[in-house]
N, C-alpha and C positions, 0 to 999 in steps of 0.2 A: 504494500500500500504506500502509497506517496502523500507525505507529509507537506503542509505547507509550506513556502520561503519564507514568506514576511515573519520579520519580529512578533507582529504583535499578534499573527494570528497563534504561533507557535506559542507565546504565553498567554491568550486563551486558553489551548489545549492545555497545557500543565496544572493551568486551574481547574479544569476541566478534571484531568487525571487524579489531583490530589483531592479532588471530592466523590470521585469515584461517577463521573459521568459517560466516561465512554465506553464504545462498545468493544468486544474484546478484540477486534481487528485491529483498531485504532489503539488502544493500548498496547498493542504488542509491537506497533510499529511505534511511536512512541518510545518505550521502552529501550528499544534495539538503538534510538538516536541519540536516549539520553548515554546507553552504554560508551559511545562514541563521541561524544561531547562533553568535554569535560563544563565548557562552561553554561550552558544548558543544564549539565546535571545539577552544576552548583544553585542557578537560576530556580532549580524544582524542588532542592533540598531545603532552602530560604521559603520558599511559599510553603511547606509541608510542615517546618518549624512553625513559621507564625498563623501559620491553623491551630495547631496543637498549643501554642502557648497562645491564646485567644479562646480554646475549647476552656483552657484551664482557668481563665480565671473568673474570680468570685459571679456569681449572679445580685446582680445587684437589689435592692431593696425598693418596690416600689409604692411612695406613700400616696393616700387618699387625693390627696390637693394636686399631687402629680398626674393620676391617673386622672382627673378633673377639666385638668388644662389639655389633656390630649383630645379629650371630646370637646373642648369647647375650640380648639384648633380645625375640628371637623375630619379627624382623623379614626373617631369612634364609630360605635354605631351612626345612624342616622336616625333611626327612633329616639323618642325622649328616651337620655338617661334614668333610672332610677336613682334615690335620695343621694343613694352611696355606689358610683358605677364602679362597675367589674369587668372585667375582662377575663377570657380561661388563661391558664398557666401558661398554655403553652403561646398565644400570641401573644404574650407579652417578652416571652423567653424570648422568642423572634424577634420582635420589636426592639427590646434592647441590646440583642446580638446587632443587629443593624447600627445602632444608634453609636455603638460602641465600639464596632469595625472603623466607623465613616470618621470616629474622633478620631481612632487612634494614626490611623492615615493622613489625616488631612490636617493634625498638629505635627507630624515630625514624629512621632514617639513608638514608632517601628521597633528600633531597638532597644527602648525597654520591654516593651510586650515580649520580644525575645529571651531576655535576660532576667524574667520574673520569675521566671520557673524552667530554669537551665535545663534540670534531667528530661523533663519531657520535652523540650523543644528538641535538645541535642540526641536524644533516642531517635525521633522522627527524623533528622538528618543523616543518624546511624543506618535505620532502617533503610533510607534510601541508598546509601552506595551502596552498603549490601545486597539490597535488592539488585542495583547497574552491575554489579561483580557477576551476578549469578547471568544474567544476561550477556557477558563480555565476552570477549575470545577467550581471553584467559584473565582467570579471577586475581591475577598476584602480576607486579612491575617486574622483580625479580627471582624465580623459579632456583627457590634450591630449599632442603630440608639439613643444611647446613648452616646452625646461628652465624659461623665466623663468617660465613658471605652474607647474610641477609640484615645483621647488624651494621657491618662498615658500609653495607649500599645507605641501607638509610641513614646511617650517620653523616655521609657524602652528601647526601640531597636534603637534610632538614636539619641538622645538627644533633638530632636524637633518634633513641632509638630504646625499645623496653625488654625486656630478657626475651629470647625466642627460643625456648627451648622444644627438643625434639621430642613429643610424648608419643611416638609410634609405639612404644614397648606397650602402652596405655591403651592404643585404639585411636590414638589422635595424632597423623602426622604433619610433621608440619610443611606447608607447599612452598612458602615463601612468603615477601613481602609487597606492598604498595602503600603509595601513599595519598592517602584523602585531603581534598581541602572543602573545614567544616567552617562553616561561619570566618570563609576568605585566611583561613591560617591551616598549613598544611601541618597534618598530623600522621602519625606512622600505622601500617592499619600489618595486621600478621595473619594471614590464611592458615585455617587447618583441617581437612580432611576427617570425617568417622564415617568408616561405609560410605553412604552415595551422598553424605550430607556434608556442604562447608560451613564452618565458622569462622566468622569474621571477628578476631579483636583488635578495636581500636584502643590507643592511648596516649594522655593526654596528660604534659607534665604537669605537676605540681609544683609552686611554691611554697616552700612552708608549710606542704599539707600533713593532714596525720591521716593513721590505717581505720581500714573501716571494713565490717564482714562484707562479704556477697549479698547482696539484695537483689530478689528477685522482680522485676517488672511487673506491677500488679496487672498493667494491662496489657497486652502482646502490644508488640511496636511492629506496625504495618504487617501484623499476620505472622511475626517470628517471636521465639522466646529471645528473653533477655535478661542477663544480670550483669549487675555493675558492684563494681567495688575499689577500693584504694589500698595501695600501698606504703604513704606518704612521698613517693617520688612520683608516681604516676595514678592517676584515676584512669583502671581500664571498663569497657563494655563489652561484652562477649555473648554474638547476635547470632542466632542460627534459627533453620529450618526444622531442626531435629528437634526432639522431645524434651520438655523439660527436665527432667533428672539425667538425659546425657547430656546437656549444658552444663546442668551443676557439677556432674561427676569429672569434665572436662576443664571447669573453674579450681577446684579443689585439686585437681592433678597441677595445672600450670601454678597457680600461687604454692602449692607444695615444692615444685620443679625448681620456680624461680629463686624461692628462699634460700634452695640451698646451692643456687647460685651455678 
């Protein structure tokens, strides 16, 4: 299927995508362009984030006097109001979804809405390269289940780089590396292989951080499991297709792996 040229139809479709509007031909062509474009992918990963950090925040409070003013704007019903007007839950959920997109856009304040609620916005960013990797030629920049080649690659192209240990003896091995850019800063991303399923962890230095257990994703990020955790040098995220308890058994083999260095 052939995709549009123009810019702007092309970021239609991604809005399009990240709401779950298109049909599955178009998504799969989609998908195969965002694989190949890095910056397009980044362009989907930004709208995908500030859905989910907009999904997340507070619903707001709506008082009597306010809902008042809306009918008398002519935005209510058209029948008289009653003493005390009402509205159901959910158009007003609407309504202030609306009311709340249009501010946050139209002051500038984009990148707080991002930065309000980090883990879910930056999962939904996770979830999408993961997603472009499974689509790609190949899921990994540089191909070897050797740490001493897949550390100094990434340390050459970003300055870092997080333990890559080989857990094949495990059930997990490891393919290589690549590198993501999340929110326009590239970050070092480590592929690993169990049966027909990859895992993708990403991670993301730390200053000054401290260690923290594994937590699990209470919600799936874009249809994958997900747990995150810290080391005090790094906050990783380890994103797969696979079941949840080989995620975790996969987490608890690498932060065992890593520790001991």
């Amino acid at each position: 299927m052939e995709l549009p040229s123009d810019p702007a139809d092309l970021q239609l479709l991604l809005h399009a995508l990240v709401d779950g509007e298109l049909d599955a031909a178009t998504t799969l062509a989609l998908e195969r362009r965002l694989a190949d474009d890095p910056s397009l992918a980044a362009e989907h990963a930004r709208i995908a984030a500030l859905q989910a950090a907009v999904r997340s925040l507070p619903r707001p409070e709506l008082s009597d006097a306010f809902q008042a003013r809306i009918v008398a704007l002519g935005i209510g019903p058209r029948e008289a109001p009653p003493a005390r007007p009402r509205f159901s839950s959910s158009l007003w959920r609407a309504m202030a979804a609306s009311i709340l997109v249009t501010a946050v856009l139209a002051s500038g304040l984009t990148q707080w809405t991002m930065t309000r609620n980090t883990p879910d916005s930056f999962a939904a960013a996770v979830a999408s390269s993961h997603r472009r990797s499974l689509l790609a030629t190949s899921p990994v920049d540089v191909a070897s289940s050797d740490r001493h080649t897949v550390k100094p690659w990434l340390d050459a192209r970003i300055g870092l780089s997080p333990a890559a240990p080989d857990l094949a003896k495990d059930g997990f091995a490891l393919l290589g590396g690549r590198v993501e850019v999340i929110a326009d800063k590239p970050i070092p991303a480590l592929v690993y292989k169990h049966r027909e399923h990859l895992i993708t962890l990403v991670a993301t230095p730390q200053d000054g951080g401290t260690a923290s257990k594994p937590t699990v994703a209470e919600r799936s990020a874009g249809g994958f499991s997900l747990v995150r955790w810290t080391d005090g040098a790094f906050a990783y995220w380890a994103i797969s297709d696979t079941d949840r308890a080989t995620l975790e058994d996969f987490v608890s083999r690498f932060r065992e792996a890593a520790a001991a260095g």
